[in-house]
FIFILUM-997291 format. One line per field, with one value per residue (C-alpha): residue number from 1; x, y, z. Coordinates in nm, 2 decimals. Example, Ala and Ser with C-alpha at 12.3 -4.5 7.8 and 13.67 -1.06 7.14 Angstrom:
<drenbas>
num: (1  2)
east: (1.23  1.37)
north: (-0.45  -0.11)
up: (0.78  0.71)
</drenbas>
This chain:
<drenbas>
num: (1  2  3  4  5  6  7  8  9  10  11  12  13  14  15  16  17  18  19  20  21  22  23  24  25  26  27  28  29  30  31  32  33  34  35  36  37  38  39  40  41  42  43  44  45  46  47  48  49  50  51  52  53  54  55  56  57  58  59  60  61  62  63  64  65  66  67  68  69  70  71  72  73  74  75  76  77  78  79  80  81  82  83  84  85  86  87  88  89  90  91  92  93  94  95  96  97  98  99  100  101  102  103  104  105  106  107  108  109  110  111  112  113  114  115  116  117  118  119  120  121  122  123  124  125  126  127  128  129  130  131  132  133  134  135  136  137  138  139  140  141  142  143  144  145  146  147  148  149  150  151  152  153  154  155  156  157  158  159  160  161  162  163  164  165  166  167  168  169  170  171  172  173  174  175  176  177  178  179  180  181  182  183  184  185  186  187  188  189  190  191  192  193  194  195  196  197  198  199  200  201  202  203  204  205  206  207  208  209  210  211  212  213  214  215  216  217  218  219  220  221  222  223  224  225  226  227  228  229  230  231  232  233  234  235  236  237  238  239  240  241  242  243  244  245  246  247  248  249  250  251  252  253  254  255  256  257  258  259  260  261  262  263  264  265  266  267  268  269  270  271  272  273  274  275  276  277  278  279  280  281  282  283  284  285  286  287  288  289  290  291  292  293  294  295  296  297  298  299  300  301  302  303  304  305  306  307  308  309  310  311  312  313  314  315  316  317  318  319  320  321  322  323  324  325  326  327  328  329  330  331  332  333  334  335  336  337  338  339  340  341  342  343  344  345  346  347  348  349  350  351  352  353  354  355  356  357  358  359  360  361  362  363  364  365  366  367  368  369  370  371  372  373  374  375  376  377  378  379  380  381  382  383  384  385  386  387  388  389  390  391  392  393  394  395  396  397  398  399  400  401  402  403  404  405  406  407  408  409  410  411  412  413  414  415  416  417  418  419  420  421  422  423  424  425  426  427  428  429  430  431  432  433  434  435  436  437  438  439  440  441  442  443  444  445  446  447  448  449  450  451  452  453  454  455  456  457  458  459  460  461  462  463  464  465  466  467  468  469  470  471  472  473  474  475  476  477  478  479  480  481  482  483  484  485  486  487  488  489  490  491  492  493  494  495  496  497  498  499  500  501  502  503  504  505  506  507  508  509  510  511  512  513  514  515  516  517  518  519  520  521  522  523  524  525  526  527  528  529  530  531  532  533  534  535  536  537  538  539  540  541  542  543  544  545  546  547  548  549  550  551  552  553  554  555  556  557  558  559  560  561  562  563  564  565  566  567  568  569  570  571  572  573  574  575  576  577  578  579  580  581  582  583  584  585  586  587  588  589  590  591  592  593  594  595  596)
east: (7.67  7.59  7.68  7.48  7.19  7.19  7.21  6.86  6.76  6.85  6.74  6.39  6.37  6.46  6.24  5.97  6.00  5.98  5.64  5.52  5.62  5.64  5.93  6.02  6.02  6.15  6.46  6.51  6.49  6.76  6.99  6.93  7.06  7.31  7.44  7.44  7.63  7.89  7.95  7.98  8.26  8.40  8.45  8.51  8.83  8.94  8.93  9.12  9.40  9.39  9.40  9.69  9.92  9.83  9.95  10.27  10.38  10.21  10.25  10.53  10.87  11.09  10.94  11.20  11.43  11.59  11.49  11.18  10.95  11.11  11.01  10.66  10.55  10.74  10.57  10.19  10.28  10.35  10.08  9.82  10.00  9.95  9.53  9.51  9.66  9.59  9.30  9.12  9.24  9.02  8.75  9.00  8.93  9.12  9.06  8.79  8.87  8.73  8.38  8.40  8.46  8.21  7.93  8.00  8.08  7.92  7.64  7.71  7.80  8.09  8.23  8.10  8.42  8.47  8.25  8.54  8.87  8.92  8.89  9.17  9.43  9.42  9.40  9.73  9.90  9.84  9.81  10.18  10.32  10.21  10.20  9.90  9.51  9.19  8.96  8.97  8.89  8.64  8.46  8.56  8.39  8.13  8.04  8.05  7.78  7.58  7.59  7.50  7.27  7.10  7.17  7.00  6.70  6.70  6.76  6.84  7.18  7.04  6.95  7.25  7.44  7.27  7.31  7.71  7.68  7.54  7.78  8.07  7.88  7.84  8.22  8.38  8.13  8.23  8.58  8.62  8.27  8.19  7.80  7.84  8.17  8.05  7.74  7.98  8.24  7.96  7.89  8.24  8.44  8.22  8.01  7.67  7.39  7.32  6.86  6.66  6.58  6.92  7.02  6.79  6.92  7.30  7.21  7.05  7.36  7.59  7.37  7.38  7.76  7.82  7.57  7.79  8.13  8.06  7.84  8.10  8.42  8.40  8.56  8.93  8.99  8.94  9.12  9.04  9.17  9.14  9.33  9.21  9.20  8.94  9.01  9.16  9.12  9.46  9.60  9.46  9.77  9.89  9.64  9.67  10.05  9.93  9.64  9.94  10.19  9.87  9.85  10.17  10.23  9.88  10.02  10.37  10.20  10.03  10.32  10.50  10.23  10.18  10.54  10.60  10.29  10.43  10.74  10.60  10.37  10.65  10.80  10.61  10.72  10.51  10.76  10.96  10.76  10.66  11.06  11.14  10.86  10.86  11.23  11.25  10.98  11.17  11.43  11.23  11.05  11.41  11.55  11.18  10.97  10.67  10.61  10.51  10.09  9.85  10.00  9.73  9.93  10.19  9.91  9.80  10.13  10.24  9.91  9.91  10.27  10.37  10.69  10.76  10.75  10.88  11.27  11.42  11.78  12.02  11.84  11.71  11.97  12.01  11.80  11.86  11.57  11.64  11.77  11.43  11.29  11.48  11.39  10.98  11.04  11.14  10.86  10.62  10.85  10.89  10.54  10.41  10.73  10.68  10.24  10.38  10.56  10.33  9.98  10.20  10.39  10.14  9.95  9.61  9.56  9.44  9.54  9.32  9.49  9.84  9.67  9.58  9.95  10.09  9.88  9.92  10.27  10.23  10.04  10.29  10.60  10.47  10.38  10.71  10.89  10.67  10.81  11.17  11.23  11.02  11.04  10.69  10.56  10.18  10.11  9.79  9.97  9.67  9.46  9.72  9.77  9.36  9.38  9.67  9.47  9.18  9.41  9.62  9.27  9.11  9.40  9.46  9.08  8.96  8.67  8.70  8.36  8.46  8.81  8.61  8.35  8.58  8.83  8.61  8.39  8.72  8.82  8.54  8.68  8.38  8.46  8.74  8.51  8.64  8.98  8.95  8.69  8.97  9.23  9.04  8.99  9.33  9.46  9.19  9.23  9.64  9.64  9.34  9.56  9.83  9.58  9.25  9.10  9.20  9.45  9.10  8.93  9.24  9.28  8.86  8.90  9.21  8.98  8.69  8.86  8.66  8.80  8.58  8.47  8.15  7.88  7.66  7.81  7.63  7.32  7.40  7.60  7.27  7.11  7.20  7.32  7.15  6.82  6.91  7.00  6.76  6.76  6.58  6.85  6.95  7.30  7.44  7.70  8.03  8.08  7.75  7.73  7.66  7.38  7.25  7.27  7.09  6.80  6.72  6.79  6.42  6.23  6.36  6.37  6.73  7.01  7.25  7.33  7.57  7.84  7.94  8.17  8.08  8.07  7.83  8.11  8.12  8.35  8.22  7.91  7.74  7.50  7.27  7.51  7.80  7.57  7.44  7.76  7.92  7.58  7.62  7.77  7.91  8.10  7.83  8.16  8.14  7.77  7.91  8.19  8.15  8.04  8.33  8.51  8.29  8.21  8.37  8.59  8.41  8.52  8.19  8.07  8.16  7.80  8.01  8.11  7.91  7.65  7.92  8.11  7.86  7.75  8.11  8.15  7.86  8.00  8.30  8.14  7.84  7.68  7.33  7.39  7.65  7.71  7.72  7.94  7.93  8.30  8.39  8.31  7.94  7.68  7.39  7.20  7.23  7.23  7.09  7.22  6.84  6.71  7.00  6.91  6.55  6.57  6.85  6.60  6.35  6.57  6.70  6.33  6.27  6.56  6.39  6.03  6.16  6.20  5.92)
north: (3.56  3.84  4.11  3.91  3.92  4.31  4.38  4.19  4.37  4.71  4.67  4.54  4.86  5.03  4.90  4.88  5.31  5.27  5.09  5.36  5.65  5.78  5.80  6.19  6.13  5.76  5.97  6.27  6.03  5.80  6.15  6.26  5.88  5.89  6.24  6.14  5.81  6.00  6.27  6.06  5.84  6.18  6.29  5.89  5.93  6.27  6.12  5.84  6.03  6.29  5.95  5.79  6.15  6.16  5.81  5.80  6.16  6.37  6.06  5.88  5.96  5.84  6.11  6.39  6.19  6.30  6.19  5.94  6.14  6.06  5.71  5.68  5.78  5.42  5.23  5.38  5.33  4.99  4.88  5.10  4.92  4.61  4.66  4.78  4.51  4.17  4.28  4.49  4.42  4.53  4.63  4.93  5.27  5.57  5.93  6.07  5.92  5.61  5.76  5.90  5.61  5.40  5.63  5.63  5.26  5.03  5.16  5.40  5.06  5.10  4.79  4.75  4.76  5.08  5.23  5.17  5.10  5.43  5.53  5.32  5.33  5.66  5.75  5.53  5.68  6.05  5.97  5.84  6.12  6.10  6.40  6.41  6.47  6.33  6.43  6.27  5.90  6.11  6.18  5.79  5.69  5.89  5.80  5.42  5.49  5.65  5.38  5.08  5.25  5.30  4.92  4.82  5.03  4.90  5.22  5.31  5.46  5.85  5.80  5.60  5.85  6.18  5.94  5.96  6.34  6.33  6.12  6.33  6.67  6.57  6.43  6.78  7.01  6.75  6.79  7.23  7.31  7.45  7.34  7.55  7.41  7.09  7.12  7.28  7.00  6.76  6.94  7.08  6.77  6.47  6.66  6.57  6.71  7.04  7.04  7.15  6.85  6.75  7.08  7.03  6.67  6.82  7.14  6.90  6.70  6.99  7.12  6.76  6.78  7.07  7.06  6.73  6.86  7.19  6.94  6.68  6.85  7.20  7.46  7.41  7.11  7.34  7.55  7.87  8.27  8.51  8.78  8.88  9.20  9.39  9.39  9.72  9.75  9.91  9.58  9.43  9.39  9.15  8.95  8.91  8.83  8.54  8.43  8.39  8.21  7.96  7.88  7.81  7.62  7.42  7.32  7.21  6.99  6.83  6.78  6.66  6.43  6.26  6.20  6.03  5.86  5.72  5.63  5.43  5.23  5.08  4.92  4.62  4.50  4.67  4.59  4.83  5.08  5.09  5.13  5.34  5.59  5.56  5.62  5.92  6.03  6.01  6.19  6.50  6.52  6.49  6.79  6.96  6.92  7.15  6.83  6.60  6.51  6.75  7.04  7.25  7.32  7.48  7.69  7.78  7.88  8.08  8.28  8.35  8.40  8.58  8.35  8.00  7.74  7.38  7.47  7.22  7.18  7.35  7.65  7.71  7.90  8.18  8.50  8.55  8.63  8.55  8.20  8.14  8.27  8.03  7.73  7.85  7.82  7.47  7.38  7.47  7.26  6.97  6.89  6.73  6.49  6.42  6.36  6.15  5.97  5.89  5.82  5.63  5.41  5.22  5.47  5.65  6.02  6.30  6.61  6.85  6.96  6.95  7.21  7.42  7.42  7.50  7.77  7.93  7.94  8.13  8.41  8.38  8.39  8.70  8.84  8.80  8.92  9.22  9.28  9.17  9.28  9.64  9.70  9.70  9.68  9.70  9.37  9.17  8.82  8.65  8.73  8.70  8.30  8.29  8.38  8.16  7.84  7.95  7.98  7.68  7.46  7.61  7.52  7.19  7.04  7.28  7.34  7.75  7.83  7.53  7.72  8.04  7.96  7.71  7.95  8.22  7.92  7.78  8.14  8.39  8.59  8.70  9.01  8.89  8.75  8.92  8.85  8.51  8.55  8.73  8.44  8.10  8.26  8.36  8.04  7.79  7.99  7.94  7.57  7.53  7.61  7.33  7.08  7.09  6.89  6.77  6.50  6.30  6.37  6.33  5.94  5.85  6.01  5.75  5.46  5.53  5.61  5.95  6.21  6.48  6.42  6.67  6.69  6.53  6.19  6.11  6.19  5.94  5.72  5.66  5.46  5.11  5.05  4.73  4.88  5.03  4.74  4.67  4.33  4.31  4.34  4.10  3.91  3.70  3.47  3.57  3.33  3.37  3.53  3.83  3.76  3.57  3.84  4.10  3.86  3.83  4.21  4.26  4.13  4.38  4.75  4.78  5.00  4.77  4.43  4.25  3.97  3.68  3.42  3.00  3.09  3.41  3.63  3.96  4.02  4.33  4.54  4.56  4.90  4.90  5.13  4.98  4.67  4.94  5.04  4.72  4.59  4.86  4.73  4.41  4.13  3.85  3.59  3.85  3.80  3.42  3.61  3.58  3.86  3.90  4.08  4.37  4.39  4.70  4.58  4.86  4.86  4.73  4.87  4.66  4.63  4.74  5.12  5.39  5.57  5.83  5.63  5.52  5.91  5.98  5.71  5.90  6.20  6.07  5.86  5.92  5.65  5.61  5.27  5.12  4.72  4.60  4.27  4.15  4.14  3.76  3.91  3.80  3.97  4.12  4.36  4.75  5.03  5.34  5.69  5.90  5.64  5.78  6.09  6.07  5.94  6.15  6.46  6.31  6.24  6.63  6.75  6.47  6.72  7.00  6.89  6.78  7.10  7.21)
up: (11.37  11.64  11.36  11.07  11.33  11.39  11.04  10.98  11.23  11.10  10.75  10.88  11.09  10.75  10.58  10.80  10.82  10.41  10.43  10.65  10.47  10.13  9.91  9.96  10.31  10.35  10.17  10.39  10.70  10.55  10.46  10.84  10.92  10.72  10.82  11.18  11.12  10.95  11.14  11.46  11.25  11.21  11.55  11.63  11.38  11.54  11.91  11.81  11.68  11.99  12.20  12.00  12.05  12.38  12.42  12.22  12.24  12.57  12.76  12.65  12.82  12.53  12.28  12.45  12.24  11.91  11.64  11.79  11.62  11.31  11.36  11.49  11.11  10.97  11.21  11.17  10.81  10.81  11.01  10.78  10.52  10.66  10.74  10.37  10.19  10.40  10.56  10.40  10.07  9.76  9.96  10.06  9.87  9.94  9.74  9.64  9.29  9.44  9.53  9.23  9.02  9.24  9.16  8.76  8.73  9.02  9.04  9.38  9.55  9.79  10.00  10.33  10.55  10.37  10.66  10.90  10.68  10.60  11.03  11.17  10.91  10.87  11.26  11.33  11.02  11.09  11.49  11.47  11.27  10.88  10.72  10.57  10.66  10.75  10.56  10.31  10.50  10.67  10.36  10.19  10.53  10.51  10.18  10.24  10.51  10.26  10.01  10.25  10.42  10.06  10.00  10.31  10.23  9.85  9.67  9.34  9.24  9.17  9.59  9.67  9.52  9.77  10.05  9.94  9.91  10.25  10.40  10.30  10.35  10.72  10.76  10.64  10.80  11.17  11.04  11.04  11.17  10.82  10.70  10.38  10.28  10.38  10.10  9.83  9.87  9.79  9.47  9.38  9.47  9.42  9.17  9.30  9.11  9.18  9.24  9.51  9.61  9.63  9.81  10.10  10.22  10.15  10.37  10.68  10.64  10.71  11.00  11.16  11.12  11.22  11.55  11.68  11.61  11.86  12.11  12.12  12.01  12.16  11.93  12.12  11.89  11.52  11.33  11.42  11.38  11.57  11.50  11.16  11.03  10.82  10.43  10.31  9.96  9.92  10.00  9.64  9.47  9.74  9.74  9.37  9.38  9.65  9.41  9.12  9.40  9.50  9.16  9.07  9.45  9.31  8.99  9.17  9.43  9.14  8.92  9.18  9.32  9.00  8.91  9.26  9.22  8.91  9.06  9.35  9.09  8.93  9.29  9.34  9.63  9.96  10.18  10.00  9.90  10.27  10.37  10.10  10.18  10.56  10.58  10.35  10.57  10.86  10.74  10.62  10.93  11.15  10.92  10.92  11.24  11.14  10.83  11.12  11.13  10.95  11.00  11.20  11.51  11.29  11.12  11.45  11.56  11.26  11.24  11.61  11.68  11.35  11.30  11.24  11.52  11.63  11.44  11.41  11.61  11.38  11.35  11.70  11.83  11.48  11.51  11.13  11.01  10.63  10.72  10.90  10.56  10.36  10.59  10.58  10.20  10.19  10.41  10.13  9.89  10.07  10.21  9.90  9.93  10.31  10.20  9.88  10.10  10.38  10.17  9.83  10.07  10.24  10.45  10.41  10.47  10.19  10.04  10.19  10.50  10.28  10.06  10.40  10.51  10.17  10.11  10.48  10.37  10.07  10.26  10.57  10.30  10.10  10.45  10.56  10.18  10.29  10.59  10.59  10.16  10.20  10.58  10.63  10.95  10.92  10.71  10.79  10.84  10.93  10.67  10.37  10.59  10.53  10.19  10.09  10.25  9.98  9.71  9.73  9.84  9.55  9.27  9.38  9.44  9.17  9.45  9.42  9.64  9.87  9.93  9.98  10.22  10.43  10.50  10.61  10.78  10.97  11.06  11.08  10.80  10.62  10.56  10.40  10.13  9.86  9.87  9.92  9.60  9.42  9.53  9.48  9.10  8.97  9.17  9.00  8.65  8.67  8.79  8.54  8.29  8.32  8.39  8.26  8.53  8.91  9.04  9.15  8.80  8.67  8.77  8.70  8.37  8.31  8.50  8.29  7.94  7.91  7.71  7.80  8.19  8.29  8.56  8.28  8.29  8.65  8.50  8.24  8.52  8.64  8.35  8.29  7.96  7.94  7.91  7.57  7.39  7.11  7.01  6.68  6.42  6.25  6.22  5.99  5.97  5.81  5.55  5.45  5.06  4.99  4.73  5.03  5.24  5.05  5.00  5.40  5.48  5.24  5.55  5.77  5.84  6.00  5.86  6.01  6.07  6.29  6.14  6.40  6.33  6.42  6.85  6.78  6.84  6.68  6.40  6.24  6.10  5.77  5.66  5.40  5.21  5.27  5.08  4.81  4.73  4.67  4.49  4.21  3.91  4.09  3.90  3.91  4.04  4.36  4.45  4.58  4.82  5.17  5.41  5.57  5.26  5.26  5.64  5.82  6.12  6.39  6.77  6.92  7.27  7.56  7.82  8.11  7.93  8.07  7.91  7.85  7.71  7.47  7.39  7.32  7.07  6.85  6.88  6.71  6.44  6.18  6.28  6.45  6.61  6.78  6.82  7.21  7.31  7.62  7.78  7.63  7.28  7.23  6.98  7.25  7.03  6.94  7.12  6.91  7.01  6.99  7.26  7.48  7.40  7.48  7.85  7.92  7.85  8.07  8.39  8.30  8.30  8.63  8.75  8.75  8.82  9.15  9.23  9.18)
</drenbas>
């Protein structure tokens, strides 16, 4: 009652500001709103983790023993688990998928407790040991604030749809203290559309971000380098061998990803799943420590301290350095099982800062082949770690320029620019060409049934397909005769004409030449047959399929209309293909107007 109360009280203030100012504006103010929301929620989720380490591991004297460690992940697991399915339940979204989908198909309309959802399961699974990051609840949380916020204030989806770009500009720019990476995720990753008037909002939104992650944070709590060195060009071929190695590292995680993702679908129980996963967990985090959380301190500590840290027990007493080699390379091979097994099991965490630690160990492994293979002595560890972290981010989110300006962002290598420009390209080339598109695009192509998924399709996302259904043509019913038939079709203009059966239901469609033809030099015993032998048997379109969708179908047929059902089968009308076409220029020159 208290909550229902503030709410009215928040949207009147909303909409109160919209009376008093004009569109442009009322927008901007809502995108600084939004920004601020988020990026507090962001540096709410990063205090609650600090606070639940603190508690179970600074604190805690039981966490000296063996093996405990293993175990906190299982229970923050379970309990995520828990919140997701009997609390949360569909109102849960986790991936960017999700936002994705949400933006193409419902209209930018996230659920509510998707504000918060994605905040405490994701601060008790990664806060207890899951090995996996935050950012991506940060930006599913972020994203949710934009869309209610734009629900409260009455917007349309193209707005709703900024407000989600800036609500997950501001959550990865509180995350790293990185405003441009923050904007370029928002167009890379969730594909917002690239306009000025877009770009502004988006750029406020990483400034907002940014600003309360230094104030509030302080820059103890980020990533950061400082021992980078300045980019010698004599070092090119190396950083081309770790482009190739990001690539192929890219396109392993996301076999590998996929296949267990597969796997867990098919166990239905979540009691299971949640054992299964939390267990095997366990035991890749007793065998390799450096798995545990989101990986950062071990980052941190391989960058600074030029060798790998937290060994586990059987190798803490061996100086060999090829054995510490070997273990560093199954590190790299095993963190997409130990993140499989803590996001597919029950709890929530992202890919973003597994894609950092995978690809500091592809610089810190060709560092060290360097070193230990050719005796070298003089190798730039830091900034081959940098450049892996912008290879493998880049091949896995297919985000190249995000990869590029984050890892120069998160580590003040900018004069590192062009390597990491060299890196993020062959890597996103090489994973490119296994898989034509991303693990998130890869699952909204599959939700949506699009065969050929572009930036276009959220212009076209943003149009309702209801609006294009003409209603005007004519249908008949299936028995009726043909002679019949081609009498009535003199009083109209239509091409094309819909056949329903006795519950006005579609059955199929009828064109004037299909009529024609079958006219010509007919038996005059025919001219009595029903409809229904002549009719072709077309796949209508369904009112719910996307404007996409709808295009797609043309592309793949010669026809210039296209019957639309609604989903229980009912006749509703046409939808003509150069109506599309015509309102999709306009919002395209709308587009670029605004920029004007």
């Amino acid at each position: 009652m208290v909550l229902s109360k503030y709410f009215r009280s928040v949207r009147q203030l909303i909409l109160f500001v919209k009376q008093k100012t004009n569109p442009k504006q009322f927008l901007l103010l809502m995108c600084i709103l939004v920004s601020t929301v988020s990026a507090l929620a962001a540096v709410l989720l990063k205090l609650m983790v600090f606070h639940i380490e603190k508690s179970f591991f600074d604190e805690n004297p039981y966490s000296v023993f063996p093996g405990f460690k293993s175990l906190t992940p299982l229970i923050g697991i379970g309990v995520s688990s828990f919140l997701i399915l009997k609390v949360y339940k569909k109102n849960f979204i986790k991936g960017n998928d999700a936002i994705i989908y949400s933006m193409i198909k419902k209209l930018s309309n996230l659920p509510f407790s998707a504000m918060y959802s994605p905040l405490i399961t994701s601060s008790i699974t990664v806060g207890l040991g899951g090995s996996a990051g935050l950012e991506s609840p940060l930006v599913a949380s972020g994203s949710a604030i934009g869309s209610n916020i734009g629900r409260i204030a009455f917007l349309n989806q193209k707005d709703k749809t900024l407000l989600i770009g800036c609500g997950a500009a501001a959550a990865i720019s509180t995350a790293f203290s990185a405003p441009i990476a923050g904007v370029l995720f928002a167009l890379e990753v969730l594909i917002i559309d690239l306009s000025l008037a877009a770009l502004i909002p988006l750029l406020l939104a990483a400034i907002i971000g940014t600003l309360l992650s230094t104030i509030l944070l302080g820059s103890e709590v980020l990533l950061s380098f400082d021992n980078l060195q300045p980019f010698d060009y004599s070092r090119l071929p190396y950083y081309l061998v770790i482009g190739i190695l990001s690539g192929a590292a890219s396109v392993y995680y996301t076999k590998t990803f996929l296949q267990m993702e597969e796997r867990f679908a098919k166990i239905k129980s979540p009691i299971k799943k949640w054992l299964m996963g939390g267990l095997l967990l366990g035991a890749l985090l007793f065998l390799f420590p450096p798995l545990f959380g989101d990986g950062y301190l071990f980052i941190k500590g391989i960058t600074k301290n030029n060798q790998v840290v937290d060994l586990p027990f059987y190798m803490r007493y061996t100086n060999n350095q090829w054995l510490i080699f070997a273990f560093t390379c199954l590190l790299l091979l095993f963190k997409v099982f130990a993140t499989g097994f803590t996001v597919l099991s029950g709890g929530n965490g992202g890919s973003f800062a597994p894609s950092l630690f995978i690809g500091a160990l592809v610089g810190f492994i060709v560092a060290k082949v360097s070193e230990l293979g050719f005796g070298q002595t003089d190798i730039p560890v830091a900034n081959f770690i940098v450049a892996g972290m912008a290879g493998v981010l880049s091949g896995i989110f297919y985000a190249p320029l995000t990869a590029i300006f984050l890892s120069a962002e998160l580590t003040n290598g900018y004069p590192l620019f062009v390597p990491l420009m060299i890196v993020s390209a062959v890597s996103y080339l090489f994973a490119k060409s296994f898989y034509p598109l991303s693990i998130e695009l890869q699952k909204v192509q599959e939700k949506t049934k699009m065969h050929n998924f572009n930036r276009d399709h959220f212009l076209l996302s943003a149009m309702n397909l209801e609006t294009f259904i003409d209603k005007d043509f004519p249908s008949f019913d299936e028995n009726i005769s043909i002679e019949t038939i081609s009498e009535k079709i003199r009083e109209t203009t239509k091409m094309s004409y819909a056949i329903l059966d006795s519950n006005k239901k579609y059955v199929g469609i009828l064109t004037l030449n299909d009529l024609k033809n079958v006219l010509i030099g007919i038996d005059q015993n025919w001219r009595e047959a029903p409809v229904k032998d002549i009719m072709q048997k077309l796949e209508p379109i369904v009112i719910t399929n996307s404007l996409a969708v709808v295009l797609e179908r043309f592309n793949n047929s010669e026809l210039n209309e296209f019957p639309v059902v609604s989903e229980d089968g009912i006749w509703l009308g046409f939808v003509q293909e150069k109506h599309i076409l015509e309102l999709y220029r306009k919002e395209i020159n709308l587009s670029v107007l605004s920029e004007l």
